[in-house]
C-alpha positions as CSV (number, residue, x, y, z in Angstrom):
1,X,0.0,0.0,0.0
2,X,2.5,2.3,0.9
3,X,4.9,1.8,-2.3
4,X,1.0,2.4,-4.5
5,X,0.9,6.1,-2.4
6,X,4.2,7.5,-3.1
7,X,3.4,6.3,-6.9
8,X,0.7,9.1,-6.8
9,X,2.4,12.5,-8.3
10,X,3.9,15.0,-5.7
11,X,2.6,18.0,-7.3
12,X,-0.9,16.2,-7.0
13,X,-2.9,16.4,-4.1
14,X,-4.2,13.4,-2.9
15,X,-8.2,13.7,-3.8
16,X,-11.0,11.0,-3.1
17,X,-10.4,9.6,-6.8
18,X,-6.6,9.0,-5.8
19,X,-7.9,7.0,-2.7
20,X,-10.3,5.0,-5.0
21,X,-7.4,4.2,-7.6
22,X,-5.1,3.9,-4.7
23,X,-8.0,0.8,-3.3
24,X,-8.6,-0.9,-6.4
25,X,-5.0,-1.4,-7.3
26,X,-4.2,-2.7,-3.7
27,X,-7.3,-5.2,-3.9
28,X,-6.2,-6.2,-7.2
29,X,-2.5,-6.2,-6.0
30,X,-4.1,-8.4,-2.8
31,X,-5.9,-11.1,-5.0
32,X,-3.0,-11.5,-7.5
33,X,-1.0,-12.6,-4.4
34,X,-3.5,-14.4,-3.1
35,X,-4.9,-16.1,-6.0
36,X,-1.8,-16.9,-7.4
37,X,-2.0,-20.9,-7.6
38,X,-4.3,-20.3,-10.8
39,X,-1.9,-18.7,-12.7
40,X,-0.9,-22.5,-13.0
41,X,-3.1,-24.0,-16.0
42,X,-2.7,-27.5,-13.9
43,X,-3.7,-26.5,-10.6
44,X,-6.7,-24.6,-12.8
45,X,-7.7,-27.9,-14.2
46,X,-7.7,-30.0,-11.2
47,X,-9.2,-27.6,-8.9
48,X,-12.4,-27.4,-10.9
49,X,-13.2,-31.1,-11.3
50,X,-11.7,-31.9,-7.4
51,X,-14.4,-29.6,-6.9
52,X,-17.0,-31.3,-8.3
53,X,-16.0,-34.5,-7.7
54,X,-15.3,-33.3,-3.1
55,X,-19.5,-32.3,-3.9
56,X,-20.0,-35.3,-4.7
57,X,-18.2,-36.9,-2.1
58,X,-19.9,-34.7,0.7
59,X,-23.5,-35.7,-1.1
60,X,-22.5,-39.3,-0.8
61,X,-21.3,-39.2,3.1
62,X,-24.6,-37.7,3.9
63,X,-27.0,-39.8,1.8
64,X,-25.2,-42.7,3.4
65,X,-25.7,-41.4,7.2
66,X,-29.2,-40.6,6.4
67,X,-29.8,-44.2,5.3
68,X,-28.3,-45.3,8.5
69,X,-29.7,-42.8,11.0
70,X,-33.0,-43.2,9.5
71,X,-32.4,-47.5,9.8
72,X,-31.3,-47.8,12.9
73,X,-31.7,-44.3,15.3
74,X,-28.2,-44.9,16.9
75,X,-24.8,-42.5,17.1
76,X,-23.1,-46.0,17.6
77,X,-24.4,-46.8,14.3
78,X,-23.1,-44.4,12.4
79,X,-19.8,-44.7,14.5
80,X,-19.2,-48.2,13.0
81,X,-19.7,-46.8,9.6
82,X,-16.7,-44.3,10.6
83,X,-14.9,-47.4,11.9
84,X,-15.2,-49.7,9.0
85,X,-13.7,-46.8,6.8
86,X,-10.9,-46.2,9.5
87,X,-9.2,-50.0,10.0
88,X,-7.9,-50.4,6.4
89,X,-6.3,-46.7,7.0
90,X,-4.8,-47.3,10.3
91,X,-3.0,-50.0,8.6
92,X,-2.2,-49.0,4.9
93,X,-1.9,-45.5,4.8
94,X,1.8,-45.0,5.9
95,X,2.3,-47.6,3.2
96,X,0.5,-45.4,0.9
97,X,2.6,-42.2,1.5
98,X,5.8,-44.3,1.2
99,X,4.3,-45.3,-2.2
100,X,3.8,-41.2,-3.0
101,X,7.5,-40.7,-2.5
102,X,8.2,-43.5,-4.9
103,X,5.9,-43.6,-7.8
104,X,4.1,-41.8,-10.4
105,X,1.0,-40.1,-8.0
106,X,-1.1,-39.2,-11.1
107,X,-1.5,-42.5,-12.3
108,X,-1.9,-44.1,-8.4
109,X,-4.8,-41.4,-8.5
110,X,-7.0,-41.9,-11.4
111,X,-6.4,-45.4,-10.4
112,X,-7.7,-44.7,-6.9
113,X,-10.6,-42.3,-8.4
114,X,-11.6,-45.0,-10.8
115,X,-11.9,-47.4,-8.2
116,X,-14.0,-45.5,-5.6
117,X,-15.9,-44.5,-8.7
118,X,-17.1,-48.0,-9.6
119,X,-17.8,-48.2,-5.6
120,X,-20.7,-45.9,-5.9
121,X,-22.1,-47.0,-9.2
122,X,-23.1,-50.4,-7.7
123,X,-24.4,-48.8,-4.5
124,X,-26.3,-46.9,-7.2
125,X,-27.5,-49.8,-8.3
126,X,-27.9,-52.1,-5.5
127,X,-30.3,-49.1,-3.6
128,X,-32.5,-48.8,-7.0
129,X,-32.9,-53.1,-7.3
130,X,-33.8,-52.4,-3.4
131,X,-30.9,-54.9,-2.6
132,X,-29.3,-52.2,-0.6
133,X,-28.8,-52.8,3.2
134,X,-26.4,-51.4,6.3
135,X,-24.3,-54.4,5.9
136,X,-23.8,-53.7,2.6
137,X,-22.6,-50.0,3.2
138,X,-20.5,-51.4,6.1
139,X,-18.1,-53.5,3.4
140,X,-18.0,-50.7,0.9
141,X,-17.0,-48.9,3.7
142,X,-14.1,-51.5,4.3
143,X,-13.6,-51.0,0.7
144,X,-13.2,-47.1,1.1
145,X,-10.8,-47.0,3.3
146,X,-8.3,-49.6,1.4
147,X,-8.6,-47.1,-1.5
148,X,-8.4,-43.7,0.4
149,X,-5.1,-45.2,2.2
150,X,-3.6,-44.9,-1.1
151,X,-5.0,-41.7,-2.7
152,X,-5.3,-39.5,0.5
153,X,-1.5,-39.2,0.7
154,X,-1.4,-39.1,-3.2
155,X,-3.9,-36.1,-3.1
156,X,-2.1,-33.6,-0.4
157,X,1.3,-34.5,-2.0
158,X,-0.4,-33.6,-5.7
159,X,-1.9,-30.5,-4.6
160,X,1.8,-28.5,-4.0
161,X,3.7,-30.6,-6.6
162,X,1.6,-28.8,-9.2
163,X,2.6,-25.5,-8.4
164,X,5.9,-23.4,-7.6
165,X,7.1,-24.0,-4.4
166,X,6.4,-20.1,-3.9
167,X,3.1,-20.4,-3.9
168,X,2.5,-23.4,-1.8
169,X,1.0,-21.9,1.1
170,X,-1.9,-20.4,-0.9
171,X,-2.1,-23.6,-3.0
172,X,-2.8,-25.6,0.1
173,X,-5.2,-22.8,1.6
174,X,-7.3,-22.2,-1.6
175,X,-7.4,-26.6,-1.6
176,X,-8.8,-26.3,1.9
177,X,-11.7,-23.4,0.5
178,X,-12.4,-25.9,-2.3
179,X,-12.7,-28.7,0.4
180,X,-14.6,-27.0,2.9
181,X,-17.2,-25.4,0.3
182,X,-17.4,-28.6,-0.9
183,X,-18.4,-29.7,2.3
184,X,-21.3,-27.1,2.4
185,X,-22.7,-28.1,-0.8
186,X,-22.3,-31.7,-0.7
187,X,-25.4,-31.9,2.4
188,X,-27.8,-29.5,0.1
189,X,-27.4,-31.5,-3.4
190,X,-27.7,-34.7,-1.6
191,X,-31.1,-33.6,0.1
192,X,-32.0,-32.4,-3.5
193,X,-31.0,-35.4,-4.9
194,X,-32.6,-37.2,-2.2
195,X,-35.9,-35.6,-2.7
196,X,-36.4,-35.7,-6.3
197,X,-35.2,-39.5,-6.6
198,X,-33.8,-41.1,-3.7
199,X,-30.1,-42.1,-2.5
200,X,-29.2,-43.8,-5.7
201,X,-29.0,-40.8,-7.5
202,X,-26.4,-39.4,-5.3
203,X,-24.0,-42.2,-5.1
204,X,-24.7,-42.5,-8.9
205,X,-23.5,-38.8,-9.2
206,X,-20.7,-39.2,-6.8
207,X,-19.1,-42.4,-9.1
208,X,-19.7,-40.2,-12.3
209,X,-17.3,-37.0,-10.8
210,X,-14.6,-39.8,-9.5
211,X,-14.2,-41.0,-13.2
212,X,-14.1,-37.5,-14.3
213,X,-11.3,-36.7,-11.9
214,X,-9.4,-39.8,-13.3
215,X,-9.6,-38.4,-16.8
216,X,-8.2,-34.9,-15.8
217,X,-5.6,-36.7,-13.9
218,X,-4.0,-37.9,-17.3
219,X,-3.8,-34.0,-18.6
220,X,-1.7,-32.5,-15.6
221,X,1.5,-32.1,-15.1
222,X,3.8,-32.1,-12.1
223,X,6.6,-29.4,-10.8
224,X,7.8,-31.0,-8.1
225,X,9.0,-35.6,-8.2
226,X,10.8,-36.3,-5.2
227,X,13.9,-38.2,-5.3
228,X,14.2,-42.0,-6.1
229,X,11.3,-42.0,-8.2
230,X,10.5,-44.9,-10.3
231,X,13.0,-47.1,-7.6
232,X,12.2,-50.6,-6.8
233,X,9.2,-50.2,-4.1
234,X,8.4,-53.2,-1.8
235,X,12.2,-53.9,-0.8
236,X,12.6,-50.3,-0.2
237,X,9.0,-49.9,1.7
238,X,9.7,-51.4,5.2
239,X,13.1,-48.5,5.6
240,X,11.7,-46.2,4.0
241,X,9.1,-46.1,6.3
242,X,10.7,-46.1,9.6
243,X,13.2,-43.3,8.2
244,X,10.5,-40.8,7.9
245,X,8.7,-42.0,11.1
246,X,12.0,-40.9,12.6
247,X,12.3,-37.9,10.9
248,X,8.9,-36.6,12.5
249,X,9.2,-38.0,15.8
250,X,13.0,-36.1,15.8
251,X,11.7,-32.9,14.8
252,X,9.9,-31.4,17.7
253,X,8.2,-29.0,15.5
254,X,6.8,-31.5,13.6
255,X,5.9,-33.4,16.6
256,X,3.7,-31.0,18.1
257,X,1.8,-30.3,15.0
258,X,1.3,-33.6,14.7
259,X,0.5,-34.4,18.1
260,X,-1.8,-31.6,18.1
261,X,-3.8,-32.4,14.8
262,X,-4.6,-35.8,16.2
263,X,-6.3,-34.7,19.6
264,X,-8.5,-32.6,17.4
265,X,-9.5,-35.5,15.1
266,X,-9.9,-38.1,17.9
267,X,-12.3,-35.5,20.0
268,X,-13.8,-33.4,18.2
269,X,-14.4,-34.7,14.5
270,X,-16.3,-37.6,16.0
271,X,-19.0,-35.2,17.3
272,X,-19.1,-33.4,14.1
273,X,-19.6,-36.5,12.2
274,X,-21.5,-38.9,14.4
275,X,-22.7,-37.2,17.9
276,X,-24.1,-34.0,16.3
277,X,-25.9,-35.6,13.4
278,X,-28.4,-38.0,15.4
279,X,-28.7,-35.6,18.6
280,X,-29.6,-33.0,16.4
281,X,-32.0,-34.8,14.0
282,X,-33.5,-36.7,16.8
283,X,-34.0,-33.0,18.9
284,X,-35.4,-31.5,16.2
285,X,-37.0,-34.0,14.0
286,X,-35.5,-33.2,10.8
287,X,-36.3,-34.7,7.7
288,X,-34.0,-35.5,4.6
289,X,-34.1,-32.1,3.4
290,X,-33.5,-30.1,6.4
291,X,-30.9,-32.5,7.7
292,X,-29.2,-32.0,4.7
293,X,-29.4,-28.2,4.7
294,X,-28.7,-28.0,8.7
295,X,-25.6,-30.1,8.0
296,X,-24.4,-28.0,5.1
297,X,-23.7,-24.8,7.5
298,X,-20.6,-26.6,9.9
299,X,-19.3,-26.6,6.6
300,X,-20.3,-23.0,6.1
301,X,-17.8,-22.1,9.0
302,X,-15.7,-24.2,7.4
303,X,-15.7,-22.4,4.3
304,X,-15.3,-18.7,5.7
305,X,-12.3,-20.2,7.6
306,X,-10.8,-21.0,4.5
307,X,-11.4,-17.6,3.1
308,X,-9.8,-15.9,5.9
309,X,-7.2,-17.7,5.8
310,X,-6.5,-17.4,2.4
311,X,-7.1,-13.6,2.1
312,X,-5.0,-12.9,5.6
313,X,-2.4,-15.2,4.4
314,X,-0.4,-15.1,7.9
315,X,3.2,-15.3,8.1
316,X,3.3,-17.3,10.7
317,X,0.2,-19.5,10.0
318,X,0.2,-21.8,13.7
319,X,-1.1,-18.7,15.6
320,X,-4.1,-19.6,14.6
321,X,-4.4,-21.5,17.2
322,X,-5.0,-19.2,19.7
323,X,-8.2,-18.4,18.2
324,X,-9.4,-21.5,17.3
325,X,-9.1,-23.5,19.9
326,X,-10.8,-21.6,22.0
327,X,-13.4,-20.7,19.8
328,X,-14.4,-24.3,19.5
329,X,-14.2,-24.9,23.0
330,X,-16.6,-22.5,23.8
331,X,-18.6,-23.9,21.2
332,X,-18.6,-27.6,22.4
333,X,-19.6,-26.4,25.6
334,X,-22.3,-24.2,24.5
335,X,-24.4,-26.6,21.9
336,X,-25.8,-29.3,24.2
337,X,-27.6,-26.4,26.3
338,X,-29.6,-24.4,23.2
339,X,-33.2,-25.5,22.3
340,X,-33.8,-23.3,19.1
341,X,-32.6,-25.0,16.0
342,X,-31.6,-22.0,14.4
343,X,-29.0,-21.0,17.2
344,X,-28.2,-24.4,17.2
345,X,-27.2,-24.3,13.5
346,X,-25.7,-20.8,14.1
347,X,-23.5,-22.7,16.8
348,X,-21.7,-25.2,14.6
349,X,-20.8,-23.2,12.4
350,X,-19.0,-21.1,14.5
351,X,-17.4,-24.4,15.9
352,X,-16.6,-25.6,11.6
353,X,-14.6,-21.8,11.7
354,X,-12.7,-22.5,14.3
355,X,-11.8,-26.3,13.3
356,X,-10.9,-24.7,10.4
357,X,-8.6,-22.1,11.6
358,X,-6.6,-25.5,13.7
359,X,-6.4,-27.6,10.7
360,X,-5.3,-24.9,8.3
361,X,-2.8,-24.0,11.3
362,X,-1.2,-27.3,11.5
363,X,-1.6,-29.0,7.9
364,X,-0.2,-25.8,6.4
365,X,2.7,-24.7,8.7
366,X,4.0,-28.4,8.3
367,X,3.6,-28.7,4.4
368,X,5.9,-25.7,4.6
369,X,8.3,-27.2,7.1
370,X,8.9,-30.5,5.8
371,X,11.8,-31.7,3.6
372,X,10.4,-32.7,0.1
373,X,11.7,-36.3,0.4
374,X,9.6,-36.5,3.5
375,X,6.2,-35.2,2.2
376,X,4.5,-38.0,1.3
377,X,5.2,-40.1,4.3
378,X,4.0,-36.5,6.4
379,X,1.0,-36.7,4.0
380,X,0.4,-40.1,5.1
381,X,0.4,-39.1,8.7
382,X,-2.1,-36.5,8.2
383,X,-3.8,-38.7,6.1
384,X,-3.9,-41.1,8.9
385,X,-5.5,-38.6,11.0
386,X,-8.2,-37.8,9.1
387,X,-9.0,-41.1,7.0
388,X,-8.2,-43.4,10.5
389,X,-8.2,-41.7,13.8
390,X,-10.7,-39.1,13.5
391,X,-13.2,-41.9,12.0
392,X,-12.1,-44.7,14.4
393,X,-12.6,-42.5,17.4
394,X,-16.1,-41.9,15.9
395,X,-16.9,-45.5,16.8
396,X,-16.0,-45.0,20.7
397,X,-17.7,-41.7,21.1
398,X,-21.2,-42.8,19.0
399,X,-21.7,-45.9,21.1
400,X,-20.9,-43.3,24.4
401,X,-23.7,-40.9,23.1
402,X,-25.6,-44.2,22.9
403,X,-25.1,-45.0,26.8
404,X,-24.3,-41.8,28.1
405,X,-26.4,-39.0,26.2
406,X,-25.0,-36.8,23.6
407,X,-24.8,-33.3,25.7
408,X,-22.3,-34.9,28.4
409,X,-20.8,-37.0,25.6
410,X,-20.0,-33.5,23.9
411,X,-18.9,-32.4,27.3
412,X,-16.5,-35.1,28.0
413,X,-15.1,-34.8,24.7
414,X,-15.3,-31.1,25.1
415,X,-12.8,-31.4,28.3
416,X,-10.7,-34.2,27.1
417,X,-9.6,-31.7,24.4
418,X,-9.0,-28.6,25.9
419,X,-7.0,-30.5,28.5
420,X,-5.3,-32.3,25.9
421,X,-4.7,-28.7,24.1
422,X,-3.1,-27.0,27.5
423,X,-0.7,-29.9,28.1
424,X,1.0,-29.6,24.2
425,X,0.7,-25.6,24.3
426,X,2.7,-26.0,27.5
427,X,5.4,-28.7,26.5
428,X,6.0,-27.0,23.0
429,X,6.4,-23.5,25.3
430,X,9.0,-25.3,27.1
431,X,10.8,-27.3,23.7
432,X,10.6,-23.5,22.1
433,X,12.4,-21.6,25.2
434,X,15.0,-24.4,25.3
435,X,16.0,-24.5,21.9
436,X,16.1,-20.5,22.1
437,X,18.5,-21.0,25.3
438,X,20.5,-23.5,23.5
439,X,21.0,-20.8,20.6
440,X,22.2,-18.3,22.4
């Protein structure tokens, strides 16, 4: 701003038009710098149809709840979907980001998305014979998470390699917008779909995007292959694995990201995916229409986190943190005592910003640390946490909303993670000042 001012003439005074020019070139100055990711025809490319293909993904999740909540009436229910989907990563998906490192990730991708792709097609098809039951969506679950071991490292490790290493930062944050507003519209075309057909529409959409994403896949082109690529893979696997396990358990930065990123996903995306979704629809007897819209607005929050973080752009992204934890605290402890749906629903969405605000924290201020040999493995680990902990915790939590109740169920969890929170904040105070010490 202050180099576009002394570009204004000194013999000129500075008049109301000036200030207008002066505003417009800064916002345009702002979103260049911002937006700069697109100038990449790739990342272009594969952020539209990701797009489409994340809707359809978010439409799918919630049809399949729906079918679920409406079958059985149970949070422990939907928590052994969550689990189904979460075994197969817990075990793979450390394989899977070795595999990034060492292979071709565009073509372990449209294999991925053609696979998951042919998954919903015959879901399609089983609900419209009327062959479709809970077991059924309980093995393609098991199926899910086999296949998203492999491409959720492969997608978080295509998403910078497609554009300078400059612009990572915004590449990963404008990723995160697409994922989260995804997330919104997923719920309100599903309830559409829903409505005008039934559940077989939506998985039949969801399979067509993952086959479109595949075909993309073939047309883009990657900046960034890390070292070793095209190596022999199984022998090297087993080393290759522990080395980068080593390398994040050694760097205490790392660590405490880490750390940090899987207390979140073990107590509070379980409530957002399980505990919220029956208490809710059971407190305010939704049907498939209005779950599917009051569902949409967590991801709302979501979404206007991802803008803010985006258009601020911090320098030092992990502060963050000091906002969103807190915000979601106050959230979590809030929720289980309001009785008016629309406060309710005004509620979690505050809780999705502040989520937000911790993922985008962590995810992004490691992607920027890590060495490039070590970002598919680190990939993995965050893949981990959101394809396998987050989902397996979902399975403890749902069948303690069962027992318990959901408001001291969001309580417990509510304490378990600001405690959880204090204790890291407090240990990585202590790792910072010493390594300051040391330093000096």
């Amino acid at each position: 701003m202050h180099k576009i001012i002394q570009s204004v003439p000194r013999n000129q005074a500075l008049t109301l038009a000036h200030l207008q020019e002066i505003l417009c070139l800064h916002m345009r100055e702002l979103l260049r710098a911002r937006l700069s990711p697109f100038r990449n025809r790739d990342f272009r490319l594969f952020f539209l149809v990701q797009t489409l293909s994340l809707i359809g993904t978010w439409s799918h999740d919630l049809a399949r709840s729906w079918i679920i909540v409406e079958a059985t009436q149970s949070s422990g229910a939907l928590g052994n979907l969550n689990m189904a989907v979460a075994v197969p990563c817990l075990f793979l998906i450390l394989h899977g980001g070795v595999l990034v490192d060492r292979t071709d990730v565009r073509r372990l991708m449209q294999k991925t998305k053609a696979l998951m792709g042919l998954s919903s097609l015959i879901l399609a098809f089983l609900w419209e014979s009327s062959h479709l039951e809970v077991w059924h969506l309980l093995v393609f679950a098991v199926i899910e998470g086999i296949i998203v071991s492999f491409d959720s490292p492969a997608f978080q490790a295509l998403t910078v390699r497609m554009v300078p290493r400059a612009d990572f930062q915004q590449a990963i944050a404008l990723n995160s917008t697409n994922f989260h507003a995804s997330r919104m519209l997923g719920p309100i075309v599903a309830a559409w779909l829903m409505a005008w057909h039934g559940p077989s529409l939506v998985f039949l959409f969801d399979g067509l995007t993952y086959f479109l994403v595949a075909f993309v896949l073939g047309r883009v082109r990657l900046q960034h292959a890390p070292p070793g690529l095209g190596q022999e893979l199984v022998k090297a696997a087993g080393p290759k694995l522990r080395e980068g396990l080593a390398y994040m358990i050694n760097n205490l930065s790392l660590r405490f990201r880490i750390l940090q990123l899987m207390l979140t996903l073990a107590c509070v995306y379980p409530l957002m995916m399980v505990v919220f979704r029956v208490y809710v629809q059971q407190k305010f007897s939704l049907d498939a229409q209005a779950f599917g819209a009051v569902f949409s607005f967590p991801a709302l929050g979501s979404m206007a986190g991802a803008l803010t973080f985006t258009v601020l752009k911090p320098k030092e992204p992990l502060r963050a943190l000091w906002l969103g934890v807190p915000l979601v605290v106050a959230m979590l402890g809030l929720i289980p005592w309001l009785n008016q749906l629309s406060i309710t629903v005004l509620a979690m969405t505050a809780t999705g910003f502040g989520l937000y605000l911790i993922f985008a924290a962590l995810t992004v201020s490691m992607q920027l640390e890590v060495e490039e040999r070590f970002r598919g493995r680190l990939s993995a680990v965050v893949g981990m946490g959101f394809s396998a902990i987050g989902p397996l915790m979902a399975f403890p939590w749902g069948h303690t909303a069962d027992s318990l109740g959901a408001p001291r169920t969001i309580w417990l969890a509510g304490g378990l993670f600001t405690l959880g929170s204090l204790a890291l904040a407090l240990a990585n105070k202590s790792v910072y000042e010493r390594s300051q010490s040391s330093r000096e």
